[in-house]
C-alpha positions as CSV (number, residue, x, y, z in Angstrom):
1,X,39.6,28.8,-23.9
2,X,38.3,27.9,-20.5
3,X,36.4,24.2,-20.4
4,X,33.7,23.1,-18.1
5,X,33.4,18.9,-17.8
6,X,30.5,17.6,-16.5
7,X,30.7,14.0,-15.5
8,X,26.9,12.6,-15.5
9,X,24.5,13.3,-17.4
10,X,21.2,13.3,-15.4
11,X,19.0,16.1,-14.5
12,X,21.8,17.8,-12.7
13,X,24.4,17.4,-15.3
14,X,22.1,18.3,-17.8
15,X,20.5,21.8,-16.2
16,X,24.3,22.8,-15.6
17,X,25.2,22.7,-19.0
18,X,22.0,24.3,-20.4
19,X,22.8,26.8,-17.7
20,X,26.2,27.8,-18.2
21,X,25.2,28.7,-21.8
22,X,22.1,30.5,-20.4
23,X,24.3,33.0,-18.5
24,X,26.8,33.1,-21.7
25,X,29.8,31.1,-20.8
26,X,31.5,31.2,-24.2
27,X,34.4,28.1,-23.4
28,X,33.9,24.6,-23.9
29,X,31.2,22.6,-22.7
30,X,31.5,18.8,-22.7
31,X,29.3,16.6,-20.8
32,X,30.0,13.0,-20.4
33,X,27.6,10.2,-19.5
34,X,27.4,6.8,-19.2
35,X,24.5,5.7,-21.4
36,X,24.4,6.6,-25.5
37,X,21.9,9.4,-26.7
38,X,20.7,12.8,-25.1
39,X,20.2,13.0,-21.1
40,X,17.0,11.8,-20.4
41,X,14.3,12.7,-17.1
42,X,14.5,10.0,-14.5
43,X,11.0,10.4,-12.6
44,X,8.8,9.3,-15.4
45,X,10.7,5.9,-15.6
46,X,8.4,5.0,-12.4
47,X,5.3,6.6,-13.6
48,X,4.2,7.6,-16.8
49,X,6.9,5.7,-18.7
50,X,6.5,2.3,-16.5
51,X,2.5,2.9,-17.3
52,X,3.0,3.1,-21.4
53,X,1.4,6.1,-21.4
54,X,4.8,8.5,-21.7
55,X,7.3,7.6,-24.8
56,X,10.7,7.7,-25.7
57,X,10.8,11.0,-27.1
58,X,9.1,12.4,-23.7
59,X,11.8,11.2,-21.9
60,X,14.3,13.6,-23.5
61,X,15.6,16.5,-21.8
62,X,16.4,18.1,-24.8
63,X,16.9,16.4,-28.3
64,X,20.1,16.2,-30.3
65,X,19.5,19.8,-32.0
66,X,19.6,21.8,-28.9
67,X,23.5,20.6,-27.7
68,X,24.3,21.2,-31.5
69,X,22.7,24.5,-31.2
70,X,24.2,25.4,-27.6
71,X,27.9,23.6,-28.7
72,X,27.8,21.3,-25.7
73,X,29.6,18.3,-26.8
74,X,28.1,15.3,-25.5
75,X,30.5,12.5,-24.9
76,X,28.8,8.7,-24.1
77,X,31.7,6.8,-22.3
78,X,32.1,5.9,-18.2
79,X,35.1,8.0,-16.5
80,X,37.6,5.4,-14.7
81,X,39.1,8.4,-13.3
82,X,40.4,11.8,-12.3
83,X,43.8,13.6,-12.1
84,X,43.7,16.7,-9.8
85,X,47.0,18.0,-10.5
86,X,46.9,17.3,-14.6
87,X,43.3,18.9,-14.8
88,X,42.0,16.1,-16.9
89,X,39.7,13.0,-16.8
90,X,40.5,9.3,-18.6
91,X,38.0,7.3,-19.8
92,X,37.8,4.1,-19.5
93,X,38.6,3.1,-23.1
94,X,41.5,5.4,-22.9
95,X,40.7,8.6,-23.9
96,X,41.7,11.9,-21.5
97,X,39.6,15.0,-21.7
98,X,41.5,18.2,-19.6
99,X,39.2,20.5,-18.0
100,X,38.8,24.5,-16.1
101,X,36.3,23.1,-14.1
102,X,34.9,19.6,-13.5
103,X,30.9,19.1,-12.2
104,X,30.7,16.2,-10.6
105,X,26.8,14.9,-11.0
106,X,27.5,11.7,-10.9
107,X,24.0,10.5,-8.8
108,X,23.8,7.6,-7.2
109,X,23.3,4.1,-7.5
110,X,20.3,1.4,-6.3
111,X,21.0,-0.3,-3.1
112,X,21.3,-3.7,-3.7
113,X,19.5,-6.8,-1.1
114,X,22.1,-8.8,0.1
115,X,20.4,-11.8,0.4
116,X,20.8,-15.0,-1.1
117,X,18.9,-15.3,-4.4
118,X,19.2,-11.5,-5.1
119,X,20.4,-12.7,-8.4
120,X,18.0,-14.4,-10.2
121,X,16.3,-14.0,-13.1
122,X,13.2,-11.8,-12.6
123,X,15.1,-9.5,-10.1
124,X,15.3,-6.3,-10.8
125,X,15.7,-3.0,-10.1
126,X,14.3,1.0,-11.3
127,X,17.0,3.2,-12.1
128,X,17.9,3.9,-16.0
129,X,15.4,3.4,-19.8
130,X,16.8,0.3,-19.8
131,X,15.5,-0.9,-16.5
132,X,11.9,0.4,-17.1
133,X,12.1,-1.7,-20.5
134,X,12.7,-4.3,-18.9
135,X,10.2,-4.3,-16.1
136,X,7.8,-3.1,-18.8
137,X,8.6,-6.6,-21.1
138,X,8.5,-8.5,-17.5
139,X,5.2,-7.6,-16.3
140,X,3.6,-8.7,-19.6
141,X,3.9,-12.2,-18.5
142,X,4.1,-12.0,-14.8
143,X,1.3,-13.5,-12.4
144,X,3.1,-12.7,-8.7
145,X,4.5,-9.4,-8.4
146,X,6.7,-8.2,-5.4
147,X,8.1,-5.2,-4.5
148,X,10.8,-4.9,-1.8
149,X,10.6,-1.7,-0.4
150,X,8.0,0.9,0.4
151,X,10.0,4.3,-0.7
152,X,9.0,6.7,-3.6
153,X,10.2,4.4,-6.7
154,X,9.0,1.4,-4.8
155,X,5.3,3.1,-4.4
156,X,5.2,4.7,-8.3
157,X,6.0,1.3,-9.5
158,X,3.0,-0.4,-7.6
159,X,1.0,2.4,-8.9
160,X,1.6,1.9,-12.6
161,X,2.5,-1.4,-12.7
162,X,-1.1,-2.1,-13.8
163,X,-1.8,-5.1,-11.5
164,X,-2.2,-6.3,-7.7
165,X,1.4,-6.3,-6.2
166,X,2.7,-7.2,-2.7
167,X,4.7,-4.6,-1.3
168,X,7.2,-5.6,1.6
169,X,8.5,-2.8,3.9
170,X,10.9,-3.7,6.5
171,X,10.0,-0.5,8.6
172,X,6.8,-0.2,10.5
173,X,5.4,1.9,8.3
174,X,5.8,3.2,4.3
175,X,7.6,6.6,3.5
176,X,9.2,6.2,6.4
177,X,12.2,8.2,5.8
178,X,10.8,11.3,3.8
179,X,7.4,11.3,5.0
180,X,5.2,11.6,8.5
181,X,3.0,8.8,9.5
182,X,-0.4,10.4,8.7
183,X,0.9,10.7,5.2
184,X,2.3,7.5,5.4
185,X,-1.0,5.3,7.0
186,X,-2.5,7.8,4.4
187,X,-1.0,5.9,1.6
188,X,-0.9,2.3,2.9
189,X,-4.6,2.7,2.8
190,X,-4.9,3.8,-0.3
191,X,-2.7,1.4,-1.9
192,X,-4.7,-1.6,-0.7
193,X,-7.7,0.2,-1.6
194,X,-6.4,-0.5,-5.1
195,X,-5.6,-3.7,-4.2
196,X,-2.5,-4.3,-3.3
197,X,-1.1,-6.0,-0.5
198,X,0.7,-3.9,2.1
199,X,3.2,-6.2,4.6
200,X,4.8,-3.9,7.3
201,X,8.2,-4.2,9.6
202,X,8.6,-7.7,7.0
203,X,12.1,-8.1,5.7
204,X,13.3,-10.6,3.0
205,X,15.6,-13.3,4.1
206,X,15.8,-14.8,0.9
207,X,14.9,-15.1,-3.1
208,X,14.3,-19.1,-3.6
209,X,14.0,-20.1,-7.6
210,X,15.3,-22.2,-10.5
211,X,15.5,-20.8,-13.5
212,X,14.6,-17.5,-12.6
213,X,12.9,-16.3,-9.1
214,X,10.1,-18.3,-7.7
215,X,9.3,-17.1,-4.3
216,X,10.6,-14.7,-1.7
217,X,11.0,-15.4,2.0
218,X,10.0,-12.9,4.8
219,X,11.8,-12.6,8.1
220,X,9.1,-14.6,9.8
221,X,9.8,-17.6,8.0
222,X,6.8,-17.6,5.4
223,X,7.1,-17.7,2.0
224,X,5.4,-15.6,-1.2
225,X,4.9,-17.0,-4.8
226,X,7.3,-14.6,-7.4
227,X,7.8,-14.6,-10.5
228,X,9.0,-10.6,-10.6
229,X,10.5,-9.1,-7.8
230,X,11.4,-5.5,-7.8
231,X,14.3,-4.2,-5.2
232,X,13.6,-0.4,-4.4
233,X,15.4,-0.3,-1.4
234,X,16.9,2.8,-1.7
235,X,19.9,4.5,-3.2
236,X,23.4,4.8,-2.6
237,X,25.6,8.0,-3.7
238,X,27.9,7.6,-6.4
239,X,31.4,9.1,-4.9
240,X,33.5,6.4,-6.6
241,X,35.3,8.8,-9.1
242,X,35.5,11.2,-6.4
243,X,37.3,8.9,-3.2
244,X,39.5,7.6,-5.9
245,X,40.4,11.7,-6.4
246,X,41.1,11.8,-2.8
247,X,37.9,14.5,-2.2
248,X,36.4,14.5,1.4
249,X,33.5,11.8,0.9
250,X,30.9,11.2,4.3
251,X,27.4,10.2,2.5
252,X,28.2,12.0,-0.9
253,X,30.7,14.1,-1.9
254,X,31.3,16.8,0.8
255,X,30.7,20.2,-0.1
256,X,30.9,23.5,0.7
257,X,28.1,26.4,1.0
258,X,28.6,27.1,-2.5
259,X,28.9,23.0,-3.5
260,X,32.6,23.5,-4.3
261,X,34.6,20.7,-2.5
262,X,38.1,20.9,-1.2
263,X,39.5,21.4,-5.2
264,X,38.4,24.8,-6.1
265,X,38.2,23.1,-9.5
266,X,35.6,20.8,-8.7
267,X,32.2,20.9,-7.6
268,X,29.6,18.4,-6.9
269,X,25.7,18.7,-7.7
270,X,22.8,16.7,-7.4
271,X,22.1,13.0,-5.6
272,X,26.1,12.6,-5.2
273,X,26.1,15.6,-3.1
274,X,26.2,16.3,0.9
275,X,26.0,20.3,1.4
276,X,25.1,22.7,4.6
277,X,21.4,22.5,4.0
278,X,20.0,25.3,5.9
279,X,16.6,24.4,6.1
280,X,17.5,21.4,7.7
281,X,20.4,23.1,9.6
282,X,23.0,20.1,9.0
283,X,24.9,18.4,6.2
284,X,22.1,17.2,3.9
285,X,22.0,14.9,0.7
286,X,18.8,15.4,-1.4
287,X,17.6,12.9,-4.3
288,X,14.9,15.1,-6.2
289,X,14.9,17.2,-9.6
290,X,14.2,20.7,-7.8
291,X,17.5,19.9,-5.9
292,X,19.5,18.5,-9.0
293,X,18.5,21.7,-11.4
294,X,18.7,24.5,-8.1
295,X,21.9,23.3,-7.4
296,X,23.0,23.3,-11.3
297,X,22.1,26.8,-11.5
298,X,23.9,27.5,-8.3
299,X,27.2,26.5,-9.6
300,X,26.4,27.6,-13.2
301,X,26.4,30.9,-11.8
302,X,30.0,30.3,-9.9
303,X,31.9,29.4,-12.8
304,X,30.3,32.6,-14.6
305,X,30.9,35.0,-12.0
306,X,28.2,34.7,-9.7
307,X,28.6,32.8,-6.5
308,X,25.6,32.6,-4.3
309,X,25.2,29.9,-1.6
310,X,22.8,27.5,-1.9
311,X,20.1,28.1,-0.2
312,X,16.9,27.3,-2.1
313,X,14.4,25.0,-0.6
314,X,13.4,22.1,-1.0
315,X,10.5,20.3,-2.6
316,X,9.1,17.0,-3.6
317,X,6.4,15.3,-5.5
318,X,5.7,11.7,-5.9
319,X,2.0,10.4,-7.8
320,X,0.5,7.0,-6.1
321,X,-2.8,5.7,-6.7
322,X,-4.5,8.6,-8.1
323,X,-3.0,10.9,-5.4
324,X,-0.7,14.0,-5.4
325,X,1.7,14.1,-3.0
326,X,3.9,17.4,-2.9
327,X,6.3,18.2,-0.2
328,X,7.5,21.7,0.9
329,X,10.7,21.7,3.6
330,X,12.6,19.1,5.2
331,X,10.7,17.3,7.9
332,X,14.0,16.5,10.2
333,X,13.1,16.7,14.0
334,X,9.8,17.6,13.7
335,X,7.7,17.8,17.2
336,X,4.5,18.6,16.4
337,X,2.2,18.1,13.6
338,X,-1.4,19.8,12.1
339,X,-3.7,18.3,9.9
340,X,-5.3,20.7,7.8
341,X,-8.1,20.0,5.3
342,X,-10.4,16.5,4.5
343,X,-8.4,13.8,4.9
344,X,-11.6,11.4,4.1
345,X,-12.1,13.5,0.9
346,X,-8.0,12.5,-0.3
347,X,-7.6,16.5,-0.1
348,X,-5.8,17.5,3.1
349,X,-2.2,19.2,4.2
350,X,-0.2,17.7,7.1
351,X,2.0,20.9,8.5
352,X,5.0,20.1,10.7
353,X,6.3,22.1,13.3
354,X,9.6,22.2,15.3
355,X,9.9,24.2,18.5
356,X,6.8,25.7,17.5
357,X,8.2,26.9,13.9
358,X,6.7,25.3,10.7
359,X,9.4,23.3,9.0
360,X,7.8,21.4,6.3
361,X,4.2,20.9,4.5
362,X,3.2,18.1,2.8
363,X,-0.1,18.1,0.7
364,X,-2.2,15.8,-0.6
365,X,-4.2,16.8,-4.2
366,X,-4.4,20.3,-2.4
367,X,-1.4,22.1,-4.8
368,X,-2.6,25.8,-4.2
369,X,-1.1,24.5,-0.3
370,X,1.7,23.5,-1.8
371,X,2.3,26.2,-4.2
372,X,1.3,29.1,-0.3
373,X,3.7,26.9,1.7
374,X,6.8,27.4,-0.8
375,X,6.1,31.1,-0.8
376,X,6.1,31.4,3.2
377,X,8.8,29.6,3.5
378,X,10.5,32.6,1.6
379,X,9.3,35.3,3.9
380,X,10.9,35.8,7.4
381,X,9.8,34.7,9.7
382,X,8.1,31.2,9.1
383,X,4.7,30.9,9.8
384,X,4.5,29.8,14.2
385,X,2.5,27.3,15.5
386,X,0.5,30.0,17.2
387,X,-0.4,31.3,14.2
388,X,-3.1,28.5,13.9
389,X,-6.6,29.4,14.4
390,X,-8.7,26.7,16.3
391,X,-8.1,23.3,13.7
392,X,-8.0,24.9,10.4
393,X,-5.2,26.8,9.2
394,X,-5.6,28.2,5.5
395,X,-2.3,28.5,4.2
396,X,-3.6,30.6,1.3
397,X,-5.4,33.4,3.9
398,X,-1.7,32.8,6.3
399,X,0.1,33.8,3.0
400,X,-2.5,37.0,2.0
401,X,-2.0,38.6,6.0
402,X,1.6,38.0,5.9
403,X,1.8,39.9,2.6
404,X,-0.4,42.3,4.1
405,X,1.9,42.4,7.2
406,X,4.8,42.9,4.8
């Protein structure tokens, strides 16, 4: 009997379990994770879950009955490493589990500040349950909130954090990498709007406490009273396992077309991945569900008989303030850039274009953009920047005449 080990158990380890037993793979299924219990969603942990609003149970992926139901055995223990030519994984407290195939979804990991202080009590990070409980406990009693870093997570937690917070960016501008600078002064207005104070191209030099962190110093010298400080400075790919394997690693685990490295045995899915992207025409590592579950599928389909490259675009969401943000594309060397919509109204698109071919879309509380500009990015060609009629250009009407076209 063939047998399928998945090591993580995120979003991406998760959706290619449930999808090999989708497209009736009948051999073993075993997915190992580092944390006890069923998989659980990551994005909420910043939102909805951070906020009180969102529980436990609504955190589940699935609960316990479906992996009895689907006989995917669920194994809670952290891999210490892998053995290409025996086929098998050890665990760290000993135990080896052989395998057909082995997923690797192993994510990634937070970035950590390497500044003095970094350490101290009431420092900490957004990544797993157990880091949202305790930023959940710590806000309860804390008066001077700071966040380092002015990225997705960094943004959702000022959002829901229920209070005035200081966010630090060390970039001239927020969103920096994943977004274009009308969305981004977009969102640093709307954030001190609600009251929070926005400090651009600051970094932190240092955390300065006693028992637990007191203030943080900025790269000009001054100082800022802290008793929480929250690191969202990124993340890093977890390739661990696979460098110890001897797999090609360069920004993730390097992968093929069809997210098979160098072992035709082993694949690798999700935020620990670094695939031929073709929207963005180079080797690309993505961090967002749509990516994780698309690329679960892809290699679900593989092992059963299937193989497709990966191809399926990519999207993005994030919720700040009371605003929507959805992404369509990859915005990598975009020259040119249309504003579509009322951007005083919070309900406008920003469509970028290189050499005069639309690359991305990125919409704010306008989702019937976001749901047209997923669907022309399907259709061949993409829409041209010639295509724009005087300052407006209605995705929804672009999307009816190309179907007419068609």
């Amino acid at each position: 009997m063939s047998t399928v080990l998945v090591a993580g158990a995120g979003q991406s380890g998760f959706q290619a379990v449930a999808s090999l037993r989708d497209r009736g793979f009948a051999g073993r299924v075993v997915l190992v994770g580092d944390e006890p219990g069923v998989p659980y969603q990551r994005p909420p942990l910043s939102k909805a879950y951070l906020a009180g609003t969102a529980g436990l149970e609504q955190l589940h992926l699935r609960g316990e009955d479906f992996f009895a139901d689907k006989d995917i055995e669920l194994v809670a223990g952290r891999i210490a490493s892998v053995d290409r030519e025996a086929s098998l994984v050890r665990l760290e407290d000993g135990t080896e589990l052989a395998y057909d195939h082995l997923i690797l979804a192993t994510g990634a990991r937070n970035r950590t500040l390497p500044v003095p202080g970094a350490d101290l009590p009431g420092v900490l990070t957004l990544r797993t349950r157990d880091d949202a409980d305790r930023l959940r406990a710590s806000l309860t009693a804390a008066e001077n909130v700071v966040v380092v870093g002015g990225g997705f997570i960094g943004l959702e937690f000022a959002s829901h954090a229920g209070r005035p917070v200081t966010i630090v960016e060390a970039q001239d501008r927020l969103l920096n990498r994943v977004a274009t600078p009308e969305i981004s002064a977009y969102f640093a207005a709307l954030h001190r709007e609600a009251g929070h104070t926005v400090l651009l191209g600051q970094g932190v030099s240092a955390l300065h406490g006693d028992s637990r962190v007191r203030e943080v110093e900025l790269s000009d010298g001054s100082r800022l009273p802290a008793d929480l400080v929250v690191i969202a400075v990124g993340v890093v790919p977890e390739t661990t396992l696979a460098a110890a394997a001897g797999l090609a690693v360069d920004n993730g685990v390097v992968v093929d077309e069809h997210l098979r490295t160098a072992d035709e045995k082993i694949f690798a899915i999700g935020d620990c991945a670094n695939f031929p992207c073709v929207q963005a025409g180079a080797a690309t590592r993505l961090e967002s569900v749509q990516n994780a579950v698309d690329q679960a599928r892809c290699v679900a389909a593989a092992i059963t008989g299937a193989p497709e490259p990966y191809v399926s675009l990519p999207w993005f969401w994030t919720d700040q303030s009371g605003a929507k943000l959805q992404i369509a594309g990859i915005l990598a060397d975009a020259d040119r850039t249309v504003v579509a919509g009322d951007r005083e109204a919070g309900k406008f698109s920003v469509l970028s274009f290189r050499d005069d071919v639309l690359i991305a879309v990125e919409s704010v509380n306008r989702p019937a953009d976001h749901i047209a500009a997923r669907r022309l990015f399907t259709a061949d060609p993409h829409p041209k920047y010639a295509d724009l009629e005087a300052s407006e250009f209605n995705l929804k009407e672009h999307l009816k005449a190309a179907s007419t076209r068609g």
